[in-house]
KOLGU-4560 file (N, C-alpha, C; in nm, 3 decimals, padded with zeros to 5 digits):
<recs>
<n_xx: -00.073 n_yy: 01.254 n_zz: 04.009 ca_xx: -00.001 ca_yy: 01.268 ca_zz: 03.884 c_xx: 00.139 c_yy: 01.210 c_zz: 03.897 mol: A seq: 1 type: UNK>
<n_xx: 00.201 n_yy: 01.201 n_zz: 03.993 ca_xx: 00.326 ca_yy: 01.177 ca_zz: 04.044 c_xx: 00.327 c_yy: 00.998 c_zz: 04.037 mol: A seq: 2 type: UNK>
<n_xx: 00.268 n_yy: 00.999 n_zz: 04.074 ca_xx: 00.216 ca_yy: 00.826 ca_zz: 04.062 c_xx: 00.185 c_yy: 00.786 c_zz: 03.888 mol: A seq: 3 type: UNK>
<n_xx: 00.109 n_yy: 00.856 n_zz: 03.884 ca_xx: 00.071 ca_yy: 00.772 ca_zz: 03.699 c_xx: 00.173 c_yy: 00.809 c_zz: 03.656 mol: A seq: 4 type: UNK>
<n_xx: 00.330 n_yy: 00.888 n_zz: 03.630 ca_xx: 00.437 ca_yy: 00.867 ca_zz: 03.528 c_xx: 00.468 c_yy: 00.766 c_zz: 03.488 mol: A seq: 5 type: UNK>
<n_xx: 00.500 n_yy: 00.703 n_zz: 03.612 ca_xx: 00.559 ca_yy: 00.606 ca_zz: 03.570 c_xx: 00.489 c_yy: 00.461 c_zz: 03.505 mol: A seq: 6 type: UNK>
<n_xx: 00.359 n_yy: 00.464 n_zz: 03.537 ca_xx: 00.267 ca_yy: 00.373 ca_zz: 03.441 c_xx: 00.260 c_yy: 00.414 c_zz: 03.330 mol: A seq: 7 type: UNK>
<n_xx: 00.276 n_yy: 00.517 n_zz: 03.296 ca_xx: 00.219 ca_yy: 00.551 ca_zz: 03.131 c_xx: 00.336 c_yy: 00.477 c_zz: 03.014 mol: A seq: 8 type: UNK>
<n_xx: 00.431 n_yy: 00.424 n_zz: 03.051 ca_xx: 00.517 ca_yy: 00.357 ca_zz: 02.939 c_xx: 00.450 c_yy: 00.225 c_zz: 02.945 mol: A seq: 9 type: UNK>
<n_xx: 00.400 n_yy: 00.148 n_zz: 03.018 ca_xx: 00.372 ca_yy: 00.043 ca_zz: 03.053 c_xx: 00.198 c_yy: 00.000 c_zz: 02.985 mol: A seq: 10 type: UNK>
<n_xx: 00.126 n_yy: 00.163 n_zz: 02.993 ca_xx: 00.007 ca_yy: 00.165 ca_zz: 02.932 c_xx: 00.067 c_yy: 00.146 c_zz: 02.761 mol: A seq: 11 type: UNK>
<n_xx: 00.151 n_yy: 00.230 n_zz: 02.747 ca_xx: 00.144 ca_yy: 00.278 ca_zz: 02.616 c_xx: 00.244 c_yy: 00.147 c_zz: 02.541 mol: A seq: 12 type: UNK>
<n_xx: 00.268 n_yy: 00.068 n_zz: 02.661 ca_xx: 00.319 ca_yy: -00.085 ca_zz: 02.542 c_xx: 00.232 c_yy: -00.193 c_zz: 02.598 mol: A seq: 13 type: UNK>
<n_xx: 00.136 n_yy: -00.188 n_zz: 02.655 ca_xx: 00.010 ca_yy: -00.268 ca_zz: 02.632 c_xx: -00.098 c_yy: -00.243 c_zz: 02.548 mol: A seq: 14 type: UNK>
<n_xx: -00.099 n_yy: -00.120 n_zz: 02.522 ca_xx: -00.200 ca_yy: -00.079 ca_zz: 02.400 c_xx: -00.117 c_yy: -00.123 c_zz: 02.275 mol: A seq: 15 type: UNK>
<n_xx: -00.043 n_yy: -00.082 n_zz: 02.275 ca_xx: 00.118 ca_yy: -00.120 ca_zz: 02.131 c_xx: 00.078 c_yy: -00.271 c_zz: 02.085 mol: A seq: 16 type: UNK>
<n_xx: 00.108 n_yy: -00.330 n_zz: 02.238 ca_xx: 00.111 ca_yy: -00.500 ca_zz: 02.180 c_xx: -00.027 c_yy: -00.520 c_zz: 02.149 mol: A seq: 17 type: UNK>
<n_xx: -00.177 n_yy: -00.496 n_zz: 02.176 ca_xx: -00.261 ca_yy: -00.531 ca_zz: 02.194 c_xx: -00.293 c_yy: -00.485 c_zz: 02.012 mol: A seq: 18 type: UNK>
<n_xx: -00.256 n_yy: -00.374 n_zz: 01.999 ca_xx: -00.320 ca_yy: -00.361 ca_zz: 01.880 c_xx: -00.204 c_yy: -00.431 c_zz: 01.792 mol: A seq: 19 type: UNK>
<n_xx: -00.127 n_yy: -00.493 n_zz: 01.770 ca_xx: -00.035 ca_yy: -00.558 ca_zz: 01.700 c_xx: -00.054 c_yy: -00.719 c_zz: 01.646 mol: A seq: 20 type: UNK>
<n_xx: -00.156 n_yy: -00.712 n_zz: 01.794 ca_xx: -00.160 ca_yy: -00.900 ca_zz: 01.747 c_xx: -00.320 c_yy: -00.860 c_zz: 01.725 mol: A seq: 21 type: UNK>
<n_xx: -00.372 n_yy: -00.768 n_zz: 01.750 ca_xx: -00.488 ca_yy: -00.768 ca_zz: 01.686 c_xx: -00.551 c_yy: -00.771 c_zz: 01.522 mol: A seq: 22 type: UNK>
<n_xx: -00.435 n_yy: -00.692 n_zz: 01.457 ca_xx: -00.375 ca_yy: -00.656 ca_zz: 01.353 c_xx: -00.327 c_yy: -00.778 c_zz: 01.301 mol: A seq: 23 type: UNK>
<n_xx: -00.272 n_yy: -00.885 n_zz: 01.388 ca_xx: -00.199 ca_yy: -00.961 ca_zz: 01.285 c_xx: -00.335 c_yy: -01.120 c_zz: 01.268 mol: A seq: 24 type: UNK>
<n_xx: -00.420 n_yy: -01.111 n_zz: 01.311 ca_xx: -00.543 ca_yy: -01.172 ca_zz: 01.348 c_xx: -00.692 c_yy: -01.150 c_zz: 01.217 mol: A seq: 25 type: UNK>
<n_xx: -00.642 n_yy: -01.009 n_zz: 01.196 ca_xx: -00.731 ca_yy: -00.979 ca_zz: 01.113 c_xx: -00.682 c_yy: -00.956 c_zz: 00.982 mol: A seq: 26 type: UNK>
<n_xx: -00.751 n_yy: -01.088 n_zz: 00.912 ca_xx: -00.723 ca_yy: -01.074 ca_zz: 00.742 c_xx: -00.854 c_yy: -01.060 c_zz: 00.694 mol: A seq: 27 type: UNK>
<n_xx: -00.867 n_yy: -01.049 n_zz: 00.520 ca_xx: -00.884 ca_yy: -01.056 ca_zz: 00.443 c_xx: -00.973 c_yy: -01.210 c_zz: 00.396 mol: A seq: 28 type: UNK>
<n_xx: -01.077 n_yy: -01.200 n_zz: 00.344 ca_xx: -01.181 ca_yy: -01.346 ca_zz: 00.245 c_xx: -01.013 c_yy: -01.339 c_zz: 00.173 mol: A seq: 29 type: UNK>
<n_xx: -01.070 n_yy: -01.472 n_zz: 00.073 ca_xx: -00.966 ca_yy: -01.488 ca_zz: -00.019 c_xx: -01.036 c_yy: -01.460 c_zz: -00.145 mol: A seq: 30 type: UNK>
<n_xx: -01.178 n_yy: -01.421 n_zz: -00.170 ca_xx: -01.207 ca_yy: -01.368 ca_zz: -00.246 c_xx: -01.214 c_yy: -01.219 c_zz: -00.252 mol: A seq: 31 type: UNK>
<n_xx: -01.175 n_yy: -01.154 n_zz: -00.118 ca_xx: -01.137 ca_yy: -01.019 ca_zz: -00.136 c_xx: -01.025 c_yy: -01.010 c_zz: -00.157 mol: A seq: 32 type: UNK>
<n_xx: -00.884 n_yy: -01.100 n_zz: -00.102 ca_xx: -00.791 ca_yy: -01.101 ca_zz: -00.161 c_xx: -00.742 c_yy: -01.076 c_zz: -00.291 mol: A seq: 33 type: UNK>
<n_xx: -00.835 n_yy: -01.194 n_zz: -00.364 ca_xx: -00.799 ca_yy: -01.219 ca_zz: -00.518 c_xx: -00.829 c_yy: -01.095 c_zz: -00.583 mol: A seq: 34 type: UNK>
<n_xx: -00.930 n_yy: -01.034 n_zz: -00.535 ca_xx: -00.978 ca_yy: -00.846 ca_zz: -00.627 c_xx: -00.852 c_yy: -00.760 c_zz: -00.640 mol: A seq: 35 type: UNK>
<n_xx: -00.800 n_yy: -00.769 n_zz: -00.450 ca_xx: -00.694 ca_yy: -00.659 ca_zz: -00.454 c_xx: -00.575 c_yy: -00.723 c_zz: -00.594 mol: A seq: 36 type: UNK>
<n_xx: -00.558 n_yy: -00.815 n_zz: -00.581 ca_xx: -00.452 ca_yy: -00.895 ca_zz: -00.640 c_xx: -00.468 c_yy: -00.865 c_zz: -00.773 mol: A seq: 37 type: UNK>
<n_xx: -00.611 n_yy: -00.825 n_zz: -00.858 ca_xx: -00.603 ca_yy: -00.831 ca_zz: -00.969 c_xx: -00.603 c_yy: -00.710 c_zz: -00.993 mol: A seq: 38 type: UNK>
<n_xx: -00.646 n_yy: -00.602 n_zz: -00.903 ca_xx: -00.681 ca_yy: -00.474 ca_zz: -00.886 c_xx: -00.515 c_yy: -00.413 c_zz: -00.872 mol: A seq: 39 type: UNK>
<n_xx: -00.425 n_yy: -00.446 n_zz: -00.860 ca_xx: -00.271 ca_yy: -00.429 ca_zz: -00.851 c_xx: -00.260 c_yy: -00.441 c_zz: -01.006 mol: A seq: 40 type: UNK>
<n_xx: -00.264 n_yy: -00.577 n_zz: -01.017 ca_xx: -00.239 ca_yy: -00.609 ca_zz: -01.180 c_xx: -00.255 c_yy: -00.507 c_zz: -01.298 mol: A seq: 41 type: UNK>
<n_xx: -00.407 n_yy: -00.480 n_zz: -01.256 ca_xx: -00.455 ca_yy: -00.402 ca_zz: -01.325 c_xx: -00.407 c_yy: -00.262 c_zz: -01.378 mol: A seq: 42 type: UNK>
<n_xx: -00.353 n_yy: -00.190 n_zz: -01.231 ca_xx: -00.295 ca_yy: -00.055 ca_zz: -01.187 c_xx: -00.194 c_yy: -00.089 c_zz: -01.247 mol: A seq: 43 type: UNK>
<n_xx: -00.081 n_yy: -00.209 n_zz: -01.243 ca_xx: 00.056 ca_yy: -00.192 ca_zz: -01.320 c_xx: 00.076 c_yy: -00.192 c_zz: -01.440 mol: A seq: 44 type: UNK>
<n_xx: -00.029 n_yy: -00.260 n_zz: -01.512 ca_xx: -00.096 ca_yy: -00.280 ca_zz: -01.665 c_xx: -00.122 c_yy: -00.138 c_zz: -01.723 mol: A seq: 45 type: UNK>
<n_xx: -00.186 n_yy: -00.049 n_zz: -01.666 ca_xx: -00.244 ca_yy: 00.099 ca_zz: -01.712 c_xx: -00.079 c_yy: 00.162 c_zz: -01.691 mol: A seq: 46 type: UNK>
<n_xx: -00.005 n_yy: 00.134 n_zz: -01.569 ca_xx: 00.167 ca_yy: 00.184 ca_zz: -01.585 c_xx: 00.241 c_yy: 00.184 c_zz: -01.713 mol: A seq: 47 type: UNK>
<n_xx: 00.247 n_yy: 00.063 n_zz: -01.727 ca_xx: 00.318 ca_yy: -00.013 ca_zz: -01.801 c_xx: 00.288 c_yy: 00.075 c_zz: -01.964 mol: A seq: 48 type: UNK>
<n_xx: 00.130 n_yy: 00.091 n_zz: -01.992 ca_xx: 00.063 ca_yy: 00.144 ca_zz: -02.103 c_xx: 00.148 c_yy: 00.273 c_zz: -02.096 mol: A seq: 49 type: UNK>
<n_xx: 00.154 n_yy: 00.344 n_zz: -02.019 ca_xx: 00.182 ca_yy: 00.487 ca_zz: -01.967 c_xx: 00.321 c_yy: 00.537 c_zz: -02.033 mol: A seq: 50 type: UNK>
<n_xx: 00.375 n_yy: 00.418 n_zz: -01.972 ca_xx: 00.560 ca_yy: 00.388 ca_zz: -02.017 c_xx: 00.588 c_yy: 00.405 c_zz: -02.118 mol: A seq: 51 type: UNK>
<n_xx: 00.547 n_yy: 00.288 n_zz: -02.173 ca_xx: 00.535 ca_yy: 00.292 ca_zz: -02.352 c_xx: 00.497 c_yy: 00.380 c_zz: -02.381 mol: A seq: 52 type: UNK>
<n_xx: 00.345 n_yy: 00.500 n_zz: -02.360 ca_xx: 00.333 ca_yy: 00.577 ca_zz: -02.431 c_xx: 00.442 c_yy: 00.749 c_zz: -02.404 mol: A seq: 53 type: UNK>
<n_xx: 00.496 n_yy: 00.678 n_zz: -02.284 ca_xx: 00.585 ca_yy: 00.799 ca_zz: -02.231 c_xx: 00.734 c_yy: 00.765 c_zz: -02.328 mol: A seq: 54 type: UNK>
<n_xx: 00.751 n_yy: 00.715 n_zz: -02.369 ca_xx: 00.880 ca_yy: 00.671 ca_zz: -02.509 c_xx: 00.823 c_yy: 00.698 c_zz: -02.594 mol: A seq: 55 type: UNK>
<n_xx: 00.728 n_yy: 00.724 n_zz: -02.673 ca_xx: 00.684 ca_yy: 00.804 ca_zz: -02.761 c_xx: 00.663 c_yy: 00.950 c_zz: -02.799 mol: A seq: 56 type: UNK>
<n_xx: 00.657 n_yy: 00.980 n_zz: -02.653 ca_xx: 00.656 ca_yy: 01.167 ca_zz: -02.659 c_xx: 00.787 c_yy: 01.233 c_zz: -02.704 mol: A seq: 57 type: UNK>
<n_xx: 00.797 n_yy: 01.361 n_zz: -02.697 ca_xx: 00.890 ca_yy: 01.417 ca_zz: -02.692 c_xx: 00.945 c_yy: 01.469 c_zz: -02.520 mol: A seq: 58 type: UNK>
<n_xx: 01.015 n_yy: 01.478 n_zz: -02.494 ca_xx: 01.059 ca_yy: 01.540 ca_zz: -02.349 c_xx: 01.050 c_yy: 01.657 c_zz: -02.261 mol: A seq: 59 type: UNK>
<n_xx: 00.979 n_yy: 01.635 n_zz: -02.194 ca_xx: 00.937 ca_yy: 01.823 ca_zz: -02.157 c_xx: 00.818 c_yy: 01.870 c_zz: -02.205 mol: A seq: 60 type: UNK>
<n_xx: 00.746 n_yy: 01.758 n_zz: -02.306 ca_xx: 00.653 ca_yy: 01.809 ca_zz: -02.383 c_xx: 00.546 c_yy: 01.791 c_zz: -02.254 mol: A seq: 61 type: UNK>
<n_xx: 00.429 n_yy: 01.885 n_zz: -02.288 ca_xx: 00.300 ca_yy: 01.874 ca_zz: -02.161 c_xx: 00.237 c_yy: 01.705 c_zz: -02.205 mol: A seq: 62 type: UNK>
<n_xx: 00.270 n_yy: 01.645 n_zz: -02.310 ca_xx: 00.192 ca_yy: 01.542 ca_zz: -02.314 c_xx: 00.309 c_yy: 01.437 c_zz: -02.252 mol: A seq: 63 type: UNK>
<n_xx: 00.423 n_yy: 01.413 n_zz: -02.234 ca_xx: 00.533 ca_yy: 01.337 ca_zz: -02.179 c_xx: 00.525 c_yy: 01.363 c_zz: -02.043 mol: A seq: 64 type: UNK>
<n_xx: 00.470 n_yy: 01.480 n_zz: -02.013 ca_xx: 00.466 ca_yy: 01.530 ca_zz: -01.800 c_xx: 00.339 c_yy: 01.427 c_zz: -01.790 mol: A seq: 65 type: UNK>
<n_xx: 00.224 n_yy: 01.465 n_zz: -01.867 ca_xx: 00.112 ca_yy: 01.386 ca_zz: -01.839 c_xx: 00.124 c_yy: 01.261 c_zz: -01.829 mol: A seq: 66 type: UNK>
<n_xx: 00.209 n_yy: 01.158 n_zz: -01.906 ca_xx: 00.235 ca_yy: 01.018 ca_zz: -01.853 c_xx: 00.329 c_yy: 00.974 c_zz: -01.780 mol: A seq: 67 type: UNK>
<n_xx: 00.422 n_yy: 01.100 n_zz: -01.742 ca_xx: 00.476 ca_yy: 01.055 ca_zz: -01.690 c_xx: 00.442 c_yy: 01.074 c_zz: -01.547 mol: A seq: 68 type: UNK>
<n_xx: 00.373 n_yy: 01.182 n_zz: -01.488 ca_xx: 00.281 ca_yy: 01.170 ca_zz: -01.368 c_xx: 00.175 c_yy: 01.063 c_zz: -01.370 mol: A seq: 69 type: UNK>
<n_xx: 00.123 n_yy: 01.013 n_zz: -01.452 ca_xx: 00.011 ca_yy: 00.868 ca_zz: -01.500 c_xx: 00.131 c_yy: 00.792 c_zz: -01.455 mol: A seq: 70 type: UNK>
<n_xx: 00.209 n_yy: 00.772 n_zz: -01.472 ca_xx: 00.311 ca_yy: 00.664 ca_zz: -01.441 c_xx: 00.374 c_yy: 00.639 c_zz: -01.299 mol: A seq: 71 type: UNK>
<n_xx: 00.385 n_yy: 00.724 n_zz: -01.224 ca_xx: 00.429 ca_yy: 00.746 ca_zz: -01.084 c_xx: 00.290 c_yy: 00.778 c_zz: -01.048 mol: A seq: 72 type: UNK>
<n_xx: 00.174 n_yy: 00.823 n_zz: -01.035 ca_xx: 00.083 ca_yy: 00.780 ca_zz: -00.961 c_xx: 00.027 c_yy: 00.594 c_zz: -00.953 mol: A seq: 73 type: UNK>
<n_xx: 00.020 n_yy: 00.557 n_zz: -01.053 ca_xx: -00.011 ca_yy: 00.422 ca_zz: -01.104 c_xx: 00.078 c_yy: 00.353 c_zz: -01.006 mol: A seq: 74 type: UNK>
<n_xx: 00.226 n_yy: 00.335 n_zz: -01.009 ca_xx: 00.285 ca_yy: 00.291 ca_zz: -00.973 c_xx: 00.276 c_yy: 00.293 c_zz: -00.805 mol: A seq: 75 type: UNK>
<n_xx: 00.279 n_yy: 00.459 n_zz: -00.740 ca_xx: 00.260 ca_yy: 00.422 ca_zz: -00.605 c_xx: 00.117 c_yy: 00.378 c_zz: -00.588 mol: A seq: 76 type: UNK>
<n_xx: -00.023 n_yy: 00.409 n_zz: -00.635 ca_xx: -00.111 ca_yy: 00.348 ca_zz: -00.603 c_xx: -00.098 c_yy: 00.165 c_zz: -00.571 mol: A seq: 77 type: UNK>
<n_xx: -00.012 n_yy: 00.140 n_zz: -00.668 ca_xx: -00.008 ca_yy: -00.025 ca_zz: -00.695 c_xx: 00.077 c_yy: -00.067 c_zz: -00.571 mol: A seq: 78 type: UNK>
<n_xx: 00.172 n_yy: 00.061 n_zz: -00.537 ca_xx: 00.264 ca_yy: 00.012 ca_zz: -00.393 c_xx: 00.166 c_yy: -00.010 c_zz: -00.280 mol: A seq: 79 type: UNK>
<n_xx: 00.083 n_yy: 00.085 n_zz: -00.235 ca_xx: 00.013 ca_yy: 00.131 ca_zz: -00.117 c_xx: -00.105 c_yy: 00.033 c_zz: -00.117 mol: A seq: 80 type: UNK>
<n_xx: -00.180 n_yy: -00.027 n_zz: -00.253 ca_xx: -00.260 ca_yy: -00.163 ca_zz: -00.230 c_xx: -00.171 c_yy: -00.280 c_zz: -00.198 mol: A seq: 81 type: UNK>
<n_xx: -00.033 n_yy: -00.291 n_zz: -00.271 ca_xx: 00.051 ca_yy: -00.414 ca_zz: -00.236 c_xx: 00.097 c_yy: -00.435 c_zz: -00.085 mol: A seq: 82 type: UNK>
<n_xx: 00.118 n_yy: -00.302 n_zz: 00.003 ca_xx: 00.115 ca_yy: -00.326 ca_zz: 00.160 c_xx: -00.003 c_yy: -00.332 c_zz: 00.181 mol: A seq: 83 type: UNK>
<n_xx: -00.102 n_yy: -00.326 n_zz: 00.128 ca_xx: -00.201 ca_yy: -00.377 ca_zz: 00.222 c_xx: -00.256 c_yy: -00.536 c_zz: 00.197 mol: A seq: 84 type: UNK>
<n_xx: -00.252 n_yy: -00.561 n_zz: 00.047 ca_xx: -00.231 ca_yy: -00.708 ca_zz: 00.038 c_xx: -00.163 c_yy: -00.804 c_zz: 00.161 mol: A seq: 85 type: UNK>
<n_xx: 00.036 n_yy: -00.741 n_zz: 00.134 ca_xx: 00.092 ca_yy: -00.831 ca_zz: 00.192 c_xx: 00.078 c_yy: -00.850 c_zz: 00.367 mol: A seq: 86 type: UNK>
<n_xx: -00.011 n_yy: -00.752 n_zz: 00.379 ca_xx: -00.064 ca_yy: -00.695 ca_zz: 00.583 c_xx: -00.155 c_yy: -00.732 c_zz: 00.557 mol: A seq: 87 type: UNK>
<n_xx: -00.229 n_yy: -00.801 n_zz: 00.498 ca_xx: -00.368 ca_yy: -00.894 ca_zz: 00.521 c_xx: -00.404 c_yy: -00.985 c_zz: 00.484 mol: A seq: 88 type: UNK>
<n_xx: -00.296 n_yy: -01.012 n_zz: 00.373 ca_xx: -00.382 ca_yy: -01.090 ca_zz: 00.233 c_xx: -00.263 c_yy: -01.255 c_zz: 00.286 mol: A seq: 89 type: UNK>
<n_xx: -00.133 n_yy: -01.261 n_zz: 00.326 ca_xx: 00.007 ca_yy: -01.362 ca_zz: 00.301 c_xx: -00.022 c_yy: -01.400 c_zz: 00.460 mol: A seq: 90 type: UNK>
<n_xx: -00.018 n_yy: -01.515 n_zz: 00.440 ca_xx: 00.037 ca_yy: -01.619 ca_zz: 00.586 c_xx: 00.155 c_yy: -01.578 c_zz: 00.628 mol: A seq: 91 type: UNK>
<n_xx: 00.157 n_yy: -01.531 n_zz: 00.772 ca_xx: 00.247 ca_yy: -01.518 ca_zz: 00.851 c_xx: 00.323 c_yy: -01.636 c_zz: 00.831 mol: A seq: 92 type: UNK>
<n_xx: 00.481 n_yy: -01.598 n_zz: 00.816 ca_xx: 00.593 ca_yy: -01.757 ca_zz: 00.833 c_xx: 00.644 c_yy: -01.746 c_zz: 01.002 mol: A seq: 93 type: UNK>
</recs>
């Protein structure tokens, strides 16, 4: 045990790098691309609806909470597909 301490930083940044460039190796068809891409669109489009209909309510009202939680889910859904787009889908520069 006295012996493996001091390897274990050395394990634990060869596994690090290994899964990093493994990761950066593995994309995405570009026709699975294009889904997520429209599948974002889509999610910000149903936001966007949300918005507008959230300026129409009154404030505080249960129907103004309801879009406006429709609106912040929509929105981070559309975040959490857009990192995975830009981590699979964009050419490394």
């Amino acid at each position: 045990m006295k012996y493996a301490l001091p390897i274990l930083p050395f394990l634990f940044i060869s596994i690090l790098t290994s899964t990093v460039s493994n990761a950066q190796e593995d994309s995405f068809s570009s026709e699975y691309c294009a889904g997520i891409y429209k599948g974002i669109r889509f999610i910000l489009g149903e936001a966007d609806k949300n918005w507008t209909a959230l300026g129409k309510k009154l404030e505080g009202s249960q129907e103004y909470n309801e879009h406006a939680m429709k609106v912040q889910w929509t929105v981070e859904v559309a975040a959490n597909y857009t990192i995975i787009h830009e981590a699979f889908c964009t050419e490394a520069e």
